[in-house]
N, C-alpha and C positions, 0 to 999 in steps of 0.2 A: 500632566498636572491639572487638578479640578480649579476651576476659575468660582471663588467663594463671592458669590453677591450680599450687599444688604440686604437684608429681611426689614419685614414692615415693623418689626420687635425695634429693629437697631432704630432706626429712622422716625419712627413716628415720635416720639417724645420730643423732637427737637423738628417737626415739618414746620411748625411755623414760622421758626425763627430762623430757619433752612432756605423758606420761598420766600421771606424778609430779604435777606442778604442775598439771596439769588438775584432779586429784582432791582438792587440799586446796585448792585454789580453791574447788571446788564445794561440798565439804563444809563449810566455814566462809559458804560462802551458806545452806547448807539450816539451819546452828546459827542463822546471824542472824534465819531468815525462822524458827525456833523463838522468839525473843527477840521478834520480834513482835507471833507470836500472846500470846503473856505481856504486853506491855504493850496489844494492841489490846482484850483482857479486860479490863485494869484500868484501863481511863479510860471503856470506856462506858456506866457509870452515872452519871456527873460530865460526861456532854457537855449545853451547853446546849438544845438542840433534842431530845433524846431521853433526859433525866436520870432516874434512878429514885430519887437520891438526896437530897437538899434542897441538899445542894454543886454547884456545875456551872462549869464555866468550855467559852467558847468554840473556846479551843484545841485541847480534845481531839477535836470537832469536824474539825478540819482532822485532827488527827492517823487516827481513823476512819474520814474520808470515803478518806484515800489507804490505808491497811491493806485497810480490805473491796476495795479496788478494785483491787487486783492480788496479795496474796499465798497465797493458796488457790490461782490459775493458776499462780504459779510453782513452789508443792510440788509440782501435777504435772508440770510440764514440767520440772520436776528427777528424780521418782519415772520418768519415761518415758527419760530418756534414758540410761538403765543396762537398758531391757528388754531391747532384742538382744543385746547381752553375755552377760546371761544367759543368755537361750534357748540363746547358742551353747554355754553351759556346762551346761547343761540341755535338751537335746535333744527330749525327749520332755513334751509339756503337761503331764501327770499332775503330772509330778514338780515344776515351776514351781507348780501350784498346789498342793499338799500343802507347798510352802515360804513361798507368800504365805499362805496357811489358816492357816497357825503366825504367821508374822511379821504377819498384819492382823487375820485371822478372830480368832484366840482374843484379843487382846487387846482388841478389839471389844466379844466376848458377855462378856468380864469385869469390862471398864470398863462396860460400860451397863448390870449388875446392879450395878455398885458405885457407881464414881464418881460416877455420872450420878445418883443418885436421892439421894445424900448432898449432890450437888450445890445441887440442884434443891428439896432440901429449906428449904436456908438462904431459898430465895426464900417459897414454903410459909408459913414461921414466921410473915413479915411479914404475912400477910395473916391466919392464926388461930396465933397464940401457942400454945395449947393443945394444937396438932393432935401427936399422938404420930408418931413417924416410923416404928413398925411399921402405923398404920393410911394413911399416906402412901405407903408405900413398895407394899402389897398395891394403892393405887388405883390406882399408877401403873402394876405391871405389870401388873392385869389390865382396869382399864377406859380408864387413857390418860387426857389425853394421855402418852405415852412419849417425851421428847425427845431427843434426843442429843448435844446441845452439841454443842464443836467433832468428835466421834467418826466422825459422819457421812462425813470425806474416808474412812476405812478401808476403809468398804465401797465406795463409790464408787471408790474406787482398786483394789477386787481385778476389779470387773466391768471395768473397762477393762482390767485386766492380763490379764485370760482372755479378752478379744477380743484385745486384743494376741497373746497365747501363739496365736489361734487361727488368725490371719492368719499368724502365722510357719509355722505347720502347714501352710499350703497353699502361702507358698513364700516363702522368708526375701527376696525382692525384694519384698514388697508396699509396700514405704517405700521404694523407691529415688528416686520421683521426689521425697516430702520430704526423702533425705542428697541428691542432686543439688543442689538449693536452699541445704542446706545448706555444701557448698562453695561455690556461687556466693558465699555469706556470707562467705566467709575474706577475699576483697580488697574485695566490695561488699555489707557490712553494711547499707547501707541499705536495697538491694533484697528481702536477706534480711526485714526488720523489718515493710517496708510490706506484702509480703506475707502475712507473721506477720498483721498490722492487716485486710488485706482478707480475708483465711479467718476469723478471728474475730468481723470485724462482722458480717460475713456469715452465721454460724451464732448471732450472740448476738441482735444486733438484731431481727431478725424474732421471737425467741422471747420478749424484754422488751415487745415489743408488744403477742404475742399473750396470754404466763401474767400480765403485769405484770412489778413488781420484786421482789417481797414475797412470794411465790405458792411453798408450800413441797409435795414432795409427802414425803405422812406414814404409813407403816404400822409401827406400835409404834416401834420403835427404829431405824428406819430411814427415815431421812428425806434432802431434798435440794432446794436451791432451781433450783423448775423451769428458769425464765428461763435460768441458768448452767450444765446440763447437757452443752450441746455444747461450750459456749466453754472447759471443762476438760477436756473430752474432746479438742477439738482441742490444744489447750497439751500434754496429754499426750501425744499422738502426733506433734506437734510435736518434741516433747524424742527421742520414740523414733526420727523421722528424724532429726536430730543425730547421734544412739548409733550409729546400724544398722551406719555402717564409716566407720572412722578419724576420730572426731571433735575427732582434734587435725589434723586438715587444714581444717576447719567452723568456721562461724563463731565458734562459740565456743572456736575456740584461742586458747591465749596468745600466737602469735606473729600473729594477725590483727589487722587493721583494726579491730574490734571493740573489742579493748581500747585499743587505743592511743589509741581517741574516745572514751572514756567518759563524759567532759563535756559531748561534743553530743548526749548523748541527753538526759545528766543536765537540761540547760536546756532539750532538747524536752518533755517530761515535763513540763515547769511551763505548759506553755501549756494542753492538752485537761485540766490538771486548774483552772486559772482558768475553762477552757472549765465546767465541770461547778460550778462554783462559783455559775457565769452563771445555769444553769441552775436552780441550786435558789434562786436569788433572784428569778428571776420564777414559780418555785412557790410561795412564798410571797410573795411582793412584788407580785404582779400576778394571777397567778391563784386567789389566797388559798388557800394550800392546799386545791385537792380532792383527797374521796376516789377519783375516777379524772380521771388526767390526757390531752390529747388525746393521738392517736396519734403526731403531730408532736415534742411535747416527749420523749415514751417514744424514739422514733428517735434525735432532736437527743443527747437524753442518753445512747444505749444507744452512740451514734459516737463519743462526748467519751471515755466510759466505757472503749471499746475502746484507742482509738489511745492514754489515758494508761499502761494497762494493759501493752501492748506495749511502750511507751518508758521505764515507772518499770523494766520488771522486766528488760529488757535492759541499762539503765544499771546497774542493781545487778549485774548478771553482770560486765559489761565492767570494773567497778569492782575486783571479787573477784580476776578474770584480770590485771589491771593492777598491783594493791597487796598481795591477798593472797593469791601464791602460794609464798611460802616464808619462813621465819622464827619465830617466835612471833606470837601472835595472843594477844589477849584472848579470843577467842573458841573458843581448843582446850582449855580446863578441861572445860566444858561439851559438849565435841564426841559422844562416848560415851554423855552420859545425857541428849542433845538429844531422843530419843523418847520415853524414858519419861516426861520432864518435859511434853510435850504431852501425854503420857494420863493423866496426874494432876492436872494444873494446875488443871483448872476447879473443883474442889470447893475449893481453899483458895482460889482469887480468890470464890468468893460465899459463903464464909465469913467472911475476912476484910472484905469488904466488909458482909458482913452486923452484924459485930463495930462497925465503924465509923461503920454508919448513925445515931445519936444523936449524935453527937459534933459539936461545932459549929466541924469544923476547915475551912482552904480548900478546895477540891478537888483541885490540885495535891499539898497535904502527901496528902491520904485515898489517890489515888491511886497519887503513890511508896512512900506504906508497903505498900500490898497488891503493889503490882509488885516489891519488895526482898523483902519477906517472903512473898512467892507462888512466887520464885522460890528461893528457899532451901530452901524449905520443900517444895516441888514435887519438887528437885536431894537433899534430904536422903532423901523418901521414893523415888525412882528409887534413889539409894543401898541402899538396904535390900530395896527388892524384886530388886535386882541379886543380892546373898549368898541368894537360893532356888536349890537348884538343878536346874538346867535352864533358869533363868529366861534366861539368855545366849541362846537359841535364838529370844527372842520382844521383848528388851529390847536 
């Protein structure tokens, strides 16, 4: 069978009203996968299997195991697919990096002298009450550990955007064969997806075998879990083949295949995550939790792991491109201060949780309070650092 693409005939009469709707489509995914991170913070000290808290419910479990499992892949395979755009409006690398340097770099080296150690504090207390936060704050930056919380994608997203910038440098075709793919995607979504799944098994699996799951690499403030280096690297450049040209002909247009199935990914997606469900109950069920597991189960699991990855976070595109490209949304308040709320967040979720540790409430109420109140309060102080100015260049 010949695979019929749009032509620039079909397409062009409606490009604008095409890359209109594309772009509040996407942006109302990148606000939700913000929304996320804020709740995937505030229930994981309340998960049963991994509680810090004396509250715990098993729910939030389900809720974490699907969060860590695909939505850090699809902030970059969303940050990737505005690269080529860019470049073509920014010509020259320099000038690309001197605007990611602003928009990642500085708020990086400001949040992980601030945020992060005020953060990081609140956990601290718990263990010496006493401990002063100027004699905390000197251990952390000069003897370590130095962690980064969620801060970590920023730098990891400028190194991939300066290989990106650097492959465009040598010749703006280096992603044609992943936009080619990606128009194959406008009428056969699936081929698109499974392929998506075979390049990312392919680069994750072998690397979950060999670092583990758990296995982070750390120098001061700059950290990153090994195992998941490539499979965000691929998802990024992923997204930047989509972008490269016309990716409202690609599978993620709204006039594609893609959306109009939303719900057969949405119910593929429930299967490789029962699959991973499988998995961690004969981790504990059967092979009593060890601290290393064979190389079999690290595979079994790093497949399950992929393929739900690929299908949660395509469903949630196809959904976006389907339901929410035009109108009001709940989720356009929030659209503007969806960045600076992820670089503020974490110090009031292990605050407030730190506030609530005594308290002998359920986990559910601990948890929507700090997720209500973490995001308020997250959205109030983005608010305020927004009225600096120049801050608009970074926030």
């Amino acid at each position: 069978m010949t695979t019929t693409y749009p032509t620039r005939d079909d397409v062009a009469p409606a490009v604008s009203a095409a890359v209109r709707v594309r772009d509040l489509s996407l942006d109302r995914a990148r606000t939700f996968l913000t929304i996320l991170v804020l709740i995937h913070h505030s229930v994981i000290p309340y998960t049963h299997f991994g509680h810090t808290d004396p509250a715990s419910w098993i729910g939030f479990d389900c809720v974490v195991l699907a969060t860590d499992s695909f939505f850090m892949a699809m902030f970059f395979m969303l940050s990737g697919l505005f690269l080529w755009p860019s470049l073509d409006h920014r010509p020259k690398i320099g000038t690309l990096t001197r605007d990611r340097l602003i928009r990642l770099g500085i708020p990086f080296v400001i949040a992980a002298f601030t945020v992060i150690p005020i953060a990081y504090y609140a956990i601290a207390l718990r263990a010496d009450p006493v401990l002063s936060f100027a004699d905390f704050y000197r251990n952390m930056i000069t003897v370590g550990p130095w962690p980064s919380g969620p801060l970590w994608f920023l730098w990891v997203l400028f190194i991939y955007t300066f290989i990106g910038g650097t492959m465009y440098r040598i010749s703006r075709h280096t992603l044609d064969p992943l936009n080619r793919l990606a128009y194959l995607g406008y009428q056969r979504p699936f081929v698109y997806i499974l392929a998506t799944f075979a390049i990312t098994a392919v680069l994750y699996v072998p690397a979950r075998v060999y670092f583990g799951p758990n296995q982070w690499f750390e120098v001061g403030p700059f950290s990153v879990q090994e195992s998941r280096v490539l499979l965000y690297a691929a998802y990024f450049f992923m997204g930047a083949g989509i972008g490269a040209c016309h990716p409202e002909r690609g599978v993620i247009s709204a006039g594609g295949r893609l959306a109009k199935q939303w719900y057969i990914w949405a119910m593929l997606a429930v299967l490789p995550y029962a699959a991973m469900w499988g998995f961690i109950g004969i981790k504990r069920g059967i092979l009593d939790n060890p601290p290393d597991l064979p190389i079999w189960y690290e595979a079994g699991y790093g497949l399950a792991f992929a393929a739900f990855s690929v299908t949660v976070i395509f469903a949630i595109l196809a959904y976006f491109l389907r339901f929410q490209r035009a109108g009001w949304s709940i989720l356009d308040p929030l659209q503007h201060d969806a960045y600076g709320i992820f670089l503020v967040h974490y110090a009031w979720m292990l605050w407030l949780q730190y506030a609530l540790f005594d308290l002998e409430w359920p986990a559910i109420v601990k948890a929507s309070v700090v997720f209500v109140l973490g995001l308020a309060l997250s959205w109030a102080t983005t608010a305020l650092l927004r009225k600096i100015p120049g801050s608009y260049r970074v926030l």
